[in-house]
C-alpha positions as CSV (number, residue, x, y, z in Angstrom):
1,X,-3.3,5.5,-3.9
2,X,-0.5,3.8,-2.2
3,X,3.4,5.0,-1.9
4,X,6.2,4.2,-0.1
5,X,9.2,6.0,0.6
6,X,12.4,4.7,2.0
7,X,14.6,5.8,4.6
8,X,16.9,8.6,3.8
9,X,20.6,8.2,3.9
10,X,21.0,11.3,5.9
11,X,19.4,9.6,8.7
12,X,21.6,8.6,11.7
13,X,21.8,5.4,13.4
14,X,20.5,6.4,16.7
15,X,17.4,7.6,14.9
16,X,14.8,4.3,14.6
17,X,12.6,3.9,11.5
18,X,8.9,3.7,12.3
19,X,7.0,1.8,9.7
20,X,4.1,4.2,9.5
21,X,0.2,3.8,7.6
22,X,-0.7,7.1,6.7
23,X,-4.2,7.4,5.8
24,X,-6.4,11.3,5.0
25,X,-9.0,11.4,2.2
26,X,-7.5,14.3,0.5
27,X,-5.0,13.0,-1.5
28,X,-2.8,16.1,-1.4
29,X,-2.9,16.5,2.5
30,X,-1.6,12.9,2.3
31,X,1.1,13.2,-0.2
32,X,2.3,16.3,1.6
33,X,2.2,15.2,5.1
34,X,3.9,11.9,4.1
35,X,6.6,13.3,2.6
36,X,7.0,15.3,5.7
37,X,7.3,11.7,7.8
38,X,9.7,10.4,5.1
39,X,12.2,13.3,5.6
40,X,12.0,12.8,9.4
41,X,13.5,9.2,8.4
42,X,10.1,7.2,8.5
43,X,9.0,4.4,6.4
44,X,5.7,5.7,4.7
45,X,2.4,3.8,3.0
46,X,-0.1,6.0,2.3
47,X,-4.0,5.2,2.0
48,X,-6.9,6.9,0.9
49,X,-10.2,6.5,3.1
50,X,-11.3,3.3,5.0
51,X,-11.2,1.0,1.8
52,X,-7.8,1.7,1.0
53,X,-6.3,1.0,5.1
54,X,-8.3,-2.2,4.6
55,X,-6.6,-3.1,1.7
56,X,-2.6,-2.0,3.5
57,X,-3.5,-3.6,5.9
58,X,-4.4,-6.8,4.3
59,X,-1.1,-6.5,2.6
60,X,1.7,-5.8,5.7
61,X,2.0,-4.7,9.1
62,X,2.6,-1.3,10.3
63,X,4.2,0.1,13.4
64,X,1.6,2.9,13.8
65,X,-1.2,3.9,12.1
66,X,-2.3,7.6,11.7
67,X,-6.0,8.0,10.6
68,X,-6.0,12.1,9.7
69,X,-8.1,15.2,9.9
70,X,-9.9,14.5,6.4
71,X,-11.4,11.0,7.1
72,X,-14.7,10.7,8.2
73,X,-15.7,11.1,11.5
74,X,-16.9,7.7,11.1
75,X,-14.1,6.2,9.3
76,X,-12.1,7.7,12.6
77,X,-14.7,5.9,14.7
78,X,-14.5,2.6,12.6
79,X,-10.8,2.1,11.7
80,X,-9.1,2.0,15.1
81,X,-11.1,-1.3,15.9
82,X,-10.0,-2.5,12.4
83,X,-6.7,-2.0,12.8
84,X,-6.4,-3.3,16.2
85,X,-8.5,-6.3,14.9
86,X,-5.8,-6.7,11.9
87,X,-2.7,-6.2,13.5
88,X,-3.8,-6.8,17.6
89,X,0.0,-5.0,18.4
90,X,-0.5,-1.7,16.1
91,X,-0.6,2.1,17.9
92,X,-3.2,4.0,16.4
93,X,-3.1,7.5,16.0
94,X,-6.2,9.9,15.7
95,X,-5.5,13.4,14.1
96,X,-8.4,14.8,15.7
97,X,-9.2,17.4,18.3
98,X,-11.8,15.5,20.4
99,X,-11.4,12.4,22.6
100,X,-10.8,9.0,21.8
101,X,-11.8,5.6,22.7
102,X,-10.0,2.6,23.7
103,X,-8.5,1.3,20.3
104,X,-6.9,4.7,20.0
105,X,-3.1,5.1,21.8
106,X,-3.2,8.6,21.2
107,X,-5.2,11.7,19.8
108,X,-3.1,15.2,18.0
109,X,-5.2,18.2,17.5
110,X,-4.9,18.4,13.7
111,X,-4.3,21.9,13.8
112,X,-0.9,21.4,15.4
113,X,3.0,21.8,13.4
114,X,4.0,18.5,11.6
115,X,7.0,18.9,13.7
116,X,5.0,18.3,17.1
117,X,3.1,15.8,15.6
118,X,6.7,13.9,14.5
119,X,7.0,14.1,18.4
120,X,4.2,12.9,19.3
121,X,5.1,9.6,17.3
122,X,8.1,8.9,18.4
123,X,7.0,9.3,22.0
124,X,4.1,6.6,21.0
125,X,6.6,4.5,19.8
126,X,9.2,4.3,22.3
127,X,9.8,1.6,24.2
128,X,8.1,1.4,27.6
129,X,11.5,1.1,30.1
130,X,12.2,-2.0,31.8
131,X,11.6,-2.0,35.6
């Protein structure tokens, strides 16, 4: 499964569109939590498991990836070091509890609201300021 969604014209300029891989193997945690990301004025592909990141990210590049709750524990090992070996500029997000290793910019607790996790993004995102 792959979708896209485009930016909503509600959005306002000062907001920035992240271009996001979203990637869960339960396809309706995926769907839902996409759609989510789309309202917040994101630019969404979805993936299903390792084979279908492989294949997105064969086909573009993505700001951030977000490798969720229902992958593998392995697949959440595995895919940081694919992405970064893709796409060498990519933030990777793990939705998982634990710790992460050094492909990974940052880790959510799954368990947290969509909304903190929207946060959590566009703090991975920003800019780092000029000094």
């Amino acid at each position: 499964m792959s979708a896209t969604a485009q930016k909503p014209a509600h959005q306002s300029a000062s907001q920035s569109t992240i271009k996001i891989l979203y990637s869960e193997s339960d396809e309706a945690t995926v769907t839902a939590q996409a759609a989510e990301m789309t309202k917040a004025g994101h630019h969404v592909t979805t993936a299903l498991n390792r084979q279908g990141v492989q294949e997105a990210l064969c086909r573009d590049a993505f700001d951030l990836v977000i490798l969720g709750a229902t992958l593998s524990k392995d697949d959440r090992h595995h895919l940081p070091y694919m992405v970064k070996k893709a796409h060498e500029g990519t933030k990777v997000l793990v939705m998982h509890a634990g710790t992460h290793h050094h492909e990974v910019d940052a880790v959510v607790d799954p368990n947290i609201s969509l909304h903190r996790i929207l946060e959590r993004i566009a703090a991975l995102i920003q800019p780092a300021p000029v000094r």
